[in-house]
N, C-alpha and C positions, 0 to 999 in steps of 0.2 A: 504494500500500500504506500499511499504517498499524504503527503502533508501539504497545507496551502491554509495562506492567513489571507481573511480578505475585509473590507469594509460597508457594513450594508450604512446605504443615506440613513438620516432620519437616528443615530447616535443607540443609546442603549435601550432606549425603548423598543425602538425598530429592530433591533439585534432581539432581543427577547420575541417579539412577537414573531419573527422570521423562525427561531429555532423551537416555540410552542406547536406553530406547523409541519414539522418535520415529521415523518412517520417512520423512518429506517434508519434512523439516526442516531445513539443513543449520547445523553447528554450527562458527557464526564470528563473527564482530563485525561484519565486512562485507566484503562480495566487492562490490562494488557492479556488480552485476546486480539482475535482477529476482525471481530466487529466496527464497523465505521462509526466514529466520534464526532462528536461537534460540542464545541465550548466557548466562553467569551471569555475570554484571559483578562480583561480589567478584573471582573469578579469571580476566576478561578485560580489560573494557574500561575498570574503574575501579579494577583492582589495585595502580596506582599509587600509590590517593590512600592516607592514612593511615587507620588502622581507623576514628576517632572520625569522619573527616571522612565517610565511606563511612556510617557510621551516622545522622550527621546527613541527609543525602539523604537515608534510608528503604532502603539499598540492604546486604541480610543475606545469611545464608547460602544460603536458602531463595528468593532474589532470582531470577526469571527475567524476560529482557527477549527478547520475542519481534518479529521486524520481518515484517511479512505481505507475500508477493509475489504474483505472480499468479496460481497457480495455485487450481485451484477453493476457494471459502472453505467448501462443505460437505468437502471432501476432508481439509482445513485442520483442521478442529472434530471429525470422525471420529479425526484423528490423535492430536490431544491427549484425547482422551476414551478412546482406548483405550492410550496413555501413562501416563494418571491412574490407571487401572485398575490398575495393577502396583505404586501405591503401597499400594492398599489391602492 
């Protein structure tokens, strides 16, 4: 699997309501299995660090870090496209 950070508009609200729509997804930092993740690292996995320092990374409200596992990758792109759709 592969890893990829990206920024939904619309900050941490939009980030939460993007990843409540998710069906295949499961939302954790890492189970370390093979299953596909999704997380916002402001409020998981880099909550720790200090705002400026979090900013300096590139890492916002609107931050989503998705980890892909195995299952099908069109299943995968259906998901988040009809996620995305609930922002509009």
């Amino acid at each position: 699997g592969g890893m990829v950070a990206f920024d939904i508009r619309g900050g941490e609200q939009a980030a939460f309501r993007f990843i409540q729509h998710l069906e295949l997804f499961a939302f954790a930092e890492s189970l370390g299995g093979v299953e596909s993740l999704i997380e916002h690292p402001q409020t998981m996995s880099h909550a720790s660090m200090a705002a400026a320092a979090r900013a300096a990374a590139g890492i916002r409200g609107g931050t989503i870090r998705v980890s892909a596992g195995i299952e099908d990758p069109e299943d995968l792109v259906a998901d988040m496209a009809r996620a995305l759709g609930h922002l509009a």
